[in-house]
C-alpha positions, 0 to 999 in steps of 0.5 A, a space after each residue: 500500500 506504502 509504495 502505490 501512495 508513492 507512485 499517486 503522490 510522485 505521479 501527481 507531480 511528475 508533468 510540466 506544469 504541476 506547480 499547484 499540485 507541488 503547492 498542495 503537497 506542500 501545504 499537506 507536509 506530504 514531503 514530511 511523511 516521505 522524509 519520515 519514512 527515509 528515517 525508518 531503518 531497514 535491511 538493505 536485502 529487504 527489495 520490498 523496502 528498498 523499492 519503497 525507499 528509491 519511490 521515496 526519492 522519486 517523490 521527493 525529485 518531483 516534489 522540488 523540481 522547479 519549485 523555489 519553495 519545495 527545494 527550501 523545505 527539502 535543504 532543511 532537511 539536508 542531513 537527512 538526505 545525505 545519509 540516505 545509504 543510496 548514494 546514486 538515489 541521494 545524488 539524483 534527489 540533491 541535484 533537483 533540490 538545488 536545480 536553477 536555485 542560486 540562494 541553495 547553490 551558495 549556502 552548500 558547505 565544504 562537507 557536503 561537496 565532499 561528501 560527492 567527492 567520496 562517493 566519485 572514489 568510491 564508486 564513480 557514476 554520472 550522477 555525482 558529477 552531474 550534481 557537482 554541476 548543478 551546484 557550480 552554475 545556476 543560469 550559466 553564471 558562476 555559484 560564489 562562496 
């Protein structure tokens, strides 16, 4: 049941112009019951719940993509995001959190873009250097720290 209230809830903000129903969400705290339930522990072999989470992440992608205001509420819970055990998931949720939002992109720490660098060691994949990008130029203009 968890995981088909995802999908209705991703798909509700998954077209072009979905910028009302982001508006209702948001004012619902739906992203706050998600965030809630990427606190949950499980075990990583469990692909029920790993299903759930990645659908999670889906919604959370939906839910800022080009909203100034959703993108806000998601970096509040930054911490969170980044200790998601999903690495690719967290980078592809990061990188349209702070999509096209200079305020976001300048307020990045050191330990977070660290926290990236780490992951391109570890395991490299796209998506680490995608979101790298996104936090360096907003609108082809240079992030200043």
């Amino acid at each position: 049941q968890v995981l088909k209230i995802l999908i209705i809830l991703t798909e509700m903000c998954s077209h072009d112009e979905c910028s009302q129903e982001q508006r209702l969400l948001r004012n619902m705290k739906a992203h706050q019951v998600v965030l809630d339930l990427l606190e949950v522990p499980y075990d990583k072999a469990d692909t029920k719940m790993s299903e759930i989470m990645q659908q999670a992440h889906k919604f959370l992608q939906n839910f800022c993509r080009g909203n100034d205001k959703n993108q806000v509420l998601l970096h509040r819970s930054l911490n969170l995001l980044l200790q998601s055990g999903n690495h690719v998931v967290e980078a592809v949720t990061l990188t349209e959190m702070f999509r096209d939002n200079y305020a976001l992109c300048s307020k990045i720490q050191e330990s977070e873009i660290q926290h990236f660098i780490q992951c391109i060691e570890k395991g490299r994949d796209v998506r680490y250097l995608q979101f790298l990008q996104t936090i360096m130029k907003v609108d082809e203009q240079p992030v200043k720290r």
